[in-house]
C-alpha positions in Angstrom: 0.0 0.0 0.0 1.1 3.9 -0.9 0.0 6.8 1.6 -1.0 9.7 -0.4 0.5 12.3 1.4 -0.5 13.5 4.8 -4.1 12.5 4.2 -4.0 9.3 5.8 -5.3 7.7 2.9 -3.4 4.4 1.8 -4.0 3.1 -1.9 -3.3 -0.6 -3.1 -0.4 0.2 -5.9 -2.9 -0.3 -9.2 -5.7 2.1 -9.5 -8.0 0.7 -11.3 -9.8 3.2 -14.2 -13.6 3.8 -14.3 -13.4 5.0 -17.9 -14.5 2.1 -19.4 -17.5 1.3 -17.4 -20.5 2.2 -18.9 -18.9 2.3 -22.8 -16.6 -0.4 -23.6 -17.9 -2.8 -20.5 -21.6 -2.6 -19.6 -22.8 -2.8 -16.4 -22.9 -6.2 -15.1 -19.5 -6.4 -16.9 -18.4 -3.3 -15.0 -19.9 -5.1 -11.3 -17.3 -8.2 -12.3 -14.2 -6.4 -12.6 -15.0 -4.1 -10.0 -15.5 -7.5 -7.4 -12.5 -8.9 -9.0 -10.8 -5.7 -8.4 -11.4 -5.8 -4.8 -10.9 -9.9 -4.4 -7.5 -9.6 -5.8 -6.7 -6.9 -3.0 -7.1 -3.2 -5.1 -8.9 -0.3 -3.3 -8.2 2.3 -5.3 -10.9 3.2 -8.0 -10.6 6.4 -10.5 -13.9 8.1 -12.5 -14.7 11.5 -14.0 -17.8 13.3 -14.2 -16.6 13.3 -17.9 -17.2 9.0 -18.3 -18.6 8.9 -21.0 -20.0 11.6 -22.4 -18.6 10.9 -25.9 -20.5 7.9 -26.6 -23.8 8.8 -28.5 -26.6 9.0 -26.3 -24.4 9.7 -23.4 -24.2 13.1 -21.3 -21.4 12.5 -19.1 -21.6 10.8 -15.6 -22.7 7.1 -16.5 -19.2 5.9 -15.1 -20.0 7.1 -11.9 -23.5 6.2 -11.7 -22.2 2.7 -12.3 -19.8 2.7 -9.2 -22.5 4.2 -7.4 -24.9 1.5 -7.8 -22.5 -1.3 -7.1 -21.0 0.7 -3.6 -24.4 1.0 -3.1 -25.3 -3.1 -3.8 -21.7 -4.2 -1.7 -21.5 -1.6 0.8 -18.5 -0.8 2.7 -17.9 2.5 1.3 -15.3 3.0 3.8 -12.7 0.1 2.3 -12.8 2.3 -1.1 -10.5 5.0 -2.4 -12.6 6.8 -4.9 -11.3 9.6 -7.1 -13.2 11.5 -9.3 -13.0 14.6 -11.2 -14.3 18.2 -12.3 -13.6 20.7 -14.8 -14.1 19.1 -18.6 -17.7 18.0 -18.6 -19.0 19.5 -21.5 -22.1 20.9 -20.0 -20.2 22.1 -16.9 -16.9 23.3 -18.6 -14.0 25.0 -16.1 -12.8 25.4 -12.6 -15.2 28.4 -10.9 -16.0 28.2 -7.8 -19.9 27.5 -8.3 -18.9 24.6 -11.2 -16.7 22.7 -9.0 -19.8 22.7 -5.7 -22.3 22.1 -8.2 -20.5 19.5 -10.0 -19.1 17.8 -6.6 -22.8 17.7 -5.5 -23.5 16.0 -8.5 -20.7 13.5 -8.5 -21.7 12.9 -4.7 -25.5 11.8 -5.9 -24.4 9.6 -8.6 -21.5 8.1 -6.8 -23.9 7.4 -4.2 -22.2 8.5 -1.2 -21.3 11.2 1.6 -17.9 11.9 0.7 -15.5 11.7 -2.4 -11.5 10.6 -1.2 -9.7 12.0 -4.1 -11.5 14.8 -6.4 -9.2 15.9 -9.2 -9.2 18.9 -11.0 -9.6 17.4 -14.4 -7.5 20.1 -16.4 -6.0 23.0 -15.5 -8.1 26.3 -16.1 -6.4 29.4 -16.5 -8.8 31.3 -16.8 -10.4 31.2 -13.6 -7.8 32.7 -10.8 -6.3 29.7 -8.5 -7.6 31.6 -5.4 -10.5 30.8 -6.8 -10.2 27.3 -7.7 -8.4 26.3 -4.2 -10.7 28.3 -2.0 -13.6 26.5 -3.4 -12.0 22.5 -3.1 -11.0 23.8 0.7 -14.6 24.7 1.3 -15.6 21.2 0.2 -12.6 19.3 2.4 -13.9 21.6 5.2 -17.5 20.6 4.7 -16.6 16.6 4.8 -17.3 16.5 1.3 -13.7 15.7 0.0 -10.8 14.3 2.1 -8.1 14.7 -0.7 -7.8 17.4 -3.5 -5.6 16.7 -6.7 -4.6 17.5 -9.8 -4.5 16.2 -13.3 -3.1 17.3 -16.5 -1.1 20.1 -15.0 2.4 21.3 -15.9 4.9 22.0 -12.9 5.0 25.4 -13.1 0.8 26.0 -12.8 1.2 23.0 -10.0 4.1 24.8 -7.9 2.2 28.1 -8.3 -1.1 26.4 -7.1 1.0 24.9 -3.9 2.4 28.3 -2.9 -1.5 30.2 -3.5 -2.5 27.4 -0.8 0.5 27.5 1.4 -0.4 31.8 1.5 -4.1 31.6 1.9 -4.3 28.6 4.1 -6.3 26.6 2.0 -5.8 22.4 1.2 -3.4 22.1 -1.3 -3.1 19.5 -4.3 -1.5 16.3 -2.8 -1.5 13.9 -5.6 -1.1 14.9 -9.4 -3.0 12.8 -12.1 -0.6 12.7 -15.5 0.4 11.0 -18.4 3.4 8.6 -18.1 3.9 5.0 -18.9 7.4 3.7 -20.8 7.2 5.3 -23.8 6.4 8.3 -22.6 8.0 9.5 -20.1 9.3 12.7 -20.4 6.1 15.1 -19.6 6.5 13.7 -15.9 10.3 13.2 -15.8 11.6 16.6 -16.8 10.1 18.8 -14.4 7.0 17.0 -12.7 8.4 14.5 -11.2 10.9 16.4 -9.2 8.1 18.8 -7.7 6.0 15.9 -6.7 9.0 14.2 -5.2 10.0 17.6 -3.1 6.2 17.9 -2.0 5.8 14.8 -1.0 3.1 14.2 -3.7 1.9 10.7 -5.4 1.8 10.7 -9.1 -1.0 8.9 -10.4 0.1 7.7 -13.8 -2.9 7.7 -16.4 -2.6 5.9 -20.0 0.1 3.3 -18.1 -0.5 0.4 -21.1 0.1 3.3 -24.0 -3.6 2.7 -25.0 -3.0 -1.0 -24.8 0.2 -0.8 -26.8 2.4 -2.0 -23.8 -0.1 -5.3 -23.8 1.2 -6.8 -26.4 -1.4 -6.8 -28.5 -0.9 -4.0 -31.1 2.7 -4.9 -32.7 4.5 -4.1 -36.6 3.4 -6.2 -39.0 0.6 -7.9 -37.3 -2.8 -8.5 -38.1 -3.7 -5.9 -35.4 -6.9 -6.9 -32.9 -10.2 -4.5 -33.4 -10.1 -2.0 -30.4 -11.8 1.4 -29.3 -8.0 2.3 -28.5 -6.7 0.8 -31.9 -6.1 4.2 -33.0 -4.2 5.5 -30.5 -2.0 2.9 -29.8 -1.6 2.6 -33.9 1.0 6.1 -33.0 3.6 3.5 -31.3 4.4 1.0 -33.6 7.4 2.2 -35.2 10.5 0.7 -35.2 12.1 2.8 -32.6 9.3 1.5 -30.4 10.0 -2.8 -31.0 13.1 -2.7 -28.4 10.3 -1.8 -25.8 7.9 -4.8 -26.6 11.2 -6.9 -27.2 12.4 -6.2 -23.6 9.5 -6.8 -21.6 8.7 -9.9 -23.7 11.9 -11.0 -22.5 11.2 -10.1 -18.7 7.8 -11.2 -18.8 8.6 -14.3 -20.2 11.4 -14.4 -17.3 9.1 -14.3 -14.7 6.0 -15.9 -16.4 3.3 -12.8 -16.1 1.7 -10.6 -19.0 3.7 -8.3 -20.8 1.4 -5.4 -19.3 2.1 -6.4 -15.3 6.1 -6.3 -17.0 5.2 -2.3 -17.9 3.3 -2.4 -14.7 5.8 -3.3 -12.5 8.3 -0.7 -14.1 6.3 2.4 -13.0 5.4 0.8 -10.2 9.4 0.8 -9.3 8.9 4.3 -9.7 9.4 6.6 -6.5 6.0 8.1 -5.4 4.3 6.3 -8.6 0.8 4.4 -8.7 -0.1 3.2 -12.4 -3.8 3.7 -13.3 -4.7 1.4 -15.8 -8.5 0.2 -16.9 -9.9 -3.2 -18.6 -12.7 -4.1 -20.4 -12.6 -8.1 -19.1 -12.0 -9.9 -16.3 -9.1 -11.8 -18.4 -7.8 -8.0 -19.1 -7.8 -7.4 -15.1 -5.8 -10.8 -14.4 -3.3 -9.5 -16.6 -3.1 -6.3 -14.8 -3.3 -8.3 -11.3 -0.1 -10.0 -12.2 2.2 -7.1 -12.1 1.8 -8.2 -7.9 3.8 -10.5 -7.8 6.9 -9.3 -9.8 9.2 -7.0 -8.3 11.8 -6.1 -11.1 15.3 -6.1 -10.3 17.9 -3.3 -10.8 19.4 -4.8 -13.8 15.8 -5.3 -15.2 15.1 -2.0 -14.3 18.3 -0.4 -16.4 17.4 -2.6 -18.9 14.1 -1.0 -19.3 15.2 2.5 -19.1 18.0 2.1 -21.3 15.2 1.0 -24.3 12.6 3.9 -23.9 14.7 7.2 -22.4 15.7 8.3 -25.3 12.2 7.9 -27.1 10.4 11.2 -28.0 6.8 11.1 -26.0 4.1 10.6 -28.1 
């Protein structure tokens, strides 16, 4: 387990993402790998008001109903991390003070409980001053509402500049930063990120840890590639600078008889301060993820990764 912080929250070291529930897995799929989730030991579940508003039909918020009804069926709310988020639903854009209550009220009746653990600020908004923006996530810690405020997709300097407005005004500051980082790209965290969440004594919570599935396995060069809702995006990393990657962890996962995507698991999860976040659409899917538990990569297998992806441009 991984504290986040000084909340005296502690988080299994695989957070499992709530993107796919209600648009690539349905509900009673969604129930299953949530159960299996929890049986194979996670606690740590990740949503955005956002899931899934870009499915026909959809308005944003169908993720989160779905956790709500199944905390609601197994109960023991208080076993559960649950993050969430606010700021890029489509009908409740930005990061004013009277979007972020409204829209943590809203993520609180869908959700189906008191209180939200980890509520994210979805994107950084610099339009709306950070007094602003801080002042109104303090109100909700204050009010029991929140016990942990974060943020994703911010750059270091809008995240050190947010730390020192709540440091001055007294207000809870960001103590766990959502961003993209997995093998191949690696960069956007290492450069300046990760050495501000390090010195703060803030958990990075890395999002997109598979590459869009392409650090499964499944999407490789020359292969008759597998039909996928991510197919496209993974499609950006198979170039020939990227094969040493799936050559390496072929070789390590092979080593120690696990998927290839616990092998990229197990990397970042060597990371200091770093919990992968990763998603599946079956329970086979999950079992892969589950696997990266019992591998614990050595120094040399460690190097050997680094020395195959540092030098590739993020994509």
């Amino acid at each position: 387990m991984i504290g986040l912080g000084a909340s005296g929250l502690e988080v299994y070291e695989l957070c499992l993402g709530g993107n796919v529930f209600g648009w690539t897995a349905d509900e009673v799929t969604s129930f299953n790998l949530l159960d299996a989730y929890i049986d194979g030991g996670g606690n740590f579940i990740d949503t955005a008001d956002t899931y899934s508003q870009w499915m026909d039909g959809h308005v944003g918020g169908e993720s989160e109903a779905i956790i709500g009804r199944w905390l609601s069926r197994r109960g023991r709310r208080d076993t559960i991390v649950l993050a969430t988020k606010v700021g890029k639903l489509q009908t409740a854009p930005g990061l004013t003070a009277a979007n972020i209550t409204a829209a943590a009220e809203a993520s609180l009746r869908r959700l189906q409980t008191d209180y939200i653990d980890v509520y994210y600020a979805h994107v950084d908004d610099p339009t709306v001053p950070l007094e602003e923006t801080l002042a109104a996530f303090d109100a909700l810690v204050a009010a029991g509402k929140v016990r942990l405020v974060g943020a994703s997709n911010y750059d270091a300097s809008r995240l050190v500049e947010a730390l020192k407005v709540a440091r001055r005004d007294g207000l809870a500051p960001y103590g766990v930063l959502q961003t993209h980082y997995n093998l191949v790209h690696r960069h956007e965290y290492e450069d300046e990120l990760a050495g501000v969440c390090v010195r703060e004594n803030i958990v990075c919570v890395a999002y997109s840890a598979l590459a869009d599935g392409f650090l499964t396995g499944k999407y490789r060069r020359g292969a008759t590639l597998p039909s996928s809702e991510r197919l496209e995006d993974a499609s950006l990393y198979l170039t020939p600078e990227h094969e040493p990657v799936l050559e390496a962890l072929d070789e390590l996962a092979a080593a120690h008889q696990v998927s290839v995507a616990a092998a990229a698991l197990a990397w970042l999860s060597a990371r200091r301060g770093v919990v992968p976040l990763a998603s599946a659409r079956t329970l086979d899917q999950l079992g892969d993820l589950l696997e990266f538990q019992r591998l614990r990569l050595s120094a040399e297998e460690i190097d050997l990764l680094d020395s195959r992806t540092a030098v590739l441009a993020d994509v």
